[in-house]
C-alpha positions in Angstrom: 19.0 -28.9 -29.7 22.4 -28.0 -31.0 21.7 -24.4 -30.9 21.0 -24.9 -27.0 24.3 -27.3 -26.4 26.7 -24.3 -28.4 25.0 -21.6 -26.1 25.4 -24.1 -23.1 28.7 -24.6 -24.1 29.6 -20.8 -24.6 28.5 -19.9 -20.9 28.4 -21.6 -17.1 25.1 -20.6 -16.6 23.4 -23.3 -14.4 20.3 -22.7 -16.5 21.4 -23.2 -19.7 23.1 -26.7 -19.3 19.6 -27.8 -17.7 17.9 -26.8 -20.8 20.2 -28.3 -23.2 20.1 -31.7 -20.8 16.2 -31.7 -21.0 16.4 -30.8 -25.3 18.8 -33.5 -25.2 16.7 -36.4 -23.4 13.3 -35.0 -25.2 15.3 -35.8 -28.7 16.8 -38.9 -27.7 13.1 -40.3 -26.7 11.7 -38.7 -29.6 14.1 -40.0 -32.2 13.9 -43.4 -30.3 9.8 -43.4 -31.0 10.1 -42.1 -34.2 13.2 -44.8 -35.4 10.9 -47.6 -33.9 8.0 -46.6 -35.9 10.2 -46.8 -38.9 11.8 -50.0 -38.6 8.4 -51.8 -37.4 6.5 -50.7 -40.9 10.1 -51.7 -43.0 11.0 -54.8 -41.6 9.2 -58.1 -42.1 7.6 -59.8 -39.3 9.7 -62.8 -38.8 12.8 -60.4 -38.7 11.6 -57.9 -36.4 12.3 -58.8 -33.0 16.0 -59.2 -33.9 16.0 -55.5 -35.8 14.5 -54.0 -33.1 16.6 -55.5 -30.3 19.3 -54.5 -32.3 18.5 -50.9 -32.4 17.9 -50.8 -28.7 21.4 -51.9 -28.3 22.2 -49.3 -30.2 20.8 -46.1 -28.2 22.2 -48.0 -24.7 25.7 -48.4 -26.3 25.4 -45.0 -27.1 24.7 -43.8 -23.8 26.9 -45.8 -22.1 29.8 -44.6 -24.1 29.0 -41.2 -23.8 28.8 -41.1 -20.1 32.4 -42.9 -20.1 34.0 -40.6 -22.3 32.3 -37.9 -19.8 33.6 -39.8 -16.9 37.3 -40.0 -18.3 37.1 -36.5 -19.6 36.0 -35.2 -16.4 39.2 -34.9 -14.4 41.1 -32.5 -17.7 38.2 -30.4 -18.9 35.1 -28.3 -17.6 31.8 -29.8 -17.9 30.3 -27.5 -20.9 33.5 -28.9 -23.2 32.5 -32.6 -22.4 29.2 -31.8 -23.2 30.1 -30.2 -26.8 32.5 -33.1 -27.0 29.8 -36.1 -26.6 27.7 -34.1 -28.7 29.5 -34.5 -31.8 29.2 -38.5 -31.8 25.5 -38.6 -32.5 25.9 -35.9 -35.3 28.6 -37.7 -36.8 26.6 -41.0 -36.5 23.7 -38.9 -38.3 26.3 -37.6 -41.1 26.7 -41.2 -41.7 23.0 -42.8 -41.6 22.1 -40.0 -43.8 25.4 -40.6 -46.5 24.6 -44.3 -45.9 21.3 -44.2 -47.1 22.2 -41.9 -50.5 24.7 -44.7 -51.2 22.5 -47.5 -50.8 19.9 -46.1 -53.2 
């Protein structure tokens, strides 16, 4: 997916911003099933409701401030630079789940 937002950002062919737009929503449900799946079999019972409500917050928070950093960005830049903008905030967030859980070990 980060391959295809690069090359989307590196052209302003129509195609390849549709492609990285559809990589982009496959992995978002994808890492929503698969972060689900994880939390349910780690988290006890009488906690999970909470956890998971949590995490949905999460990935709406996420997409709500991505489309207003878009939105503000808009009017100053050209669409393929938002999009390699926005991108970096879930790789970041990634750098730090995966530092995160190192230190916690």
């Amino acid at each position: 997916m980060v391959v295809a937002l690069v090359a989307s950002a590196a052209t302003t062919n129509a195609a390849s911003l549709v492609i990285a737009a559809s990589l982009g929503f496959a992995a978002f449900a994808v890492t929503q099933v698969i972060t689900t799946a994880l939390m349910s079999a780690r988290i006890d019972p009488a906690r999970r409701g909470g956890a998971l409500g949590l995490l949905n917050l999460t990935f709406f928070v996420g997409g709500g401030v991505g489309s207003a950093i878009a939105g503000a960005l808009v009017k100053s830049m050209d669409l393929t630079e938002i999009l390699g903008i926005v991108a970096v905030f879930p790789l970041v967030a990634a750098l730090a789940a995966l530092t995160l859980g190192k230190l916690s070990r």
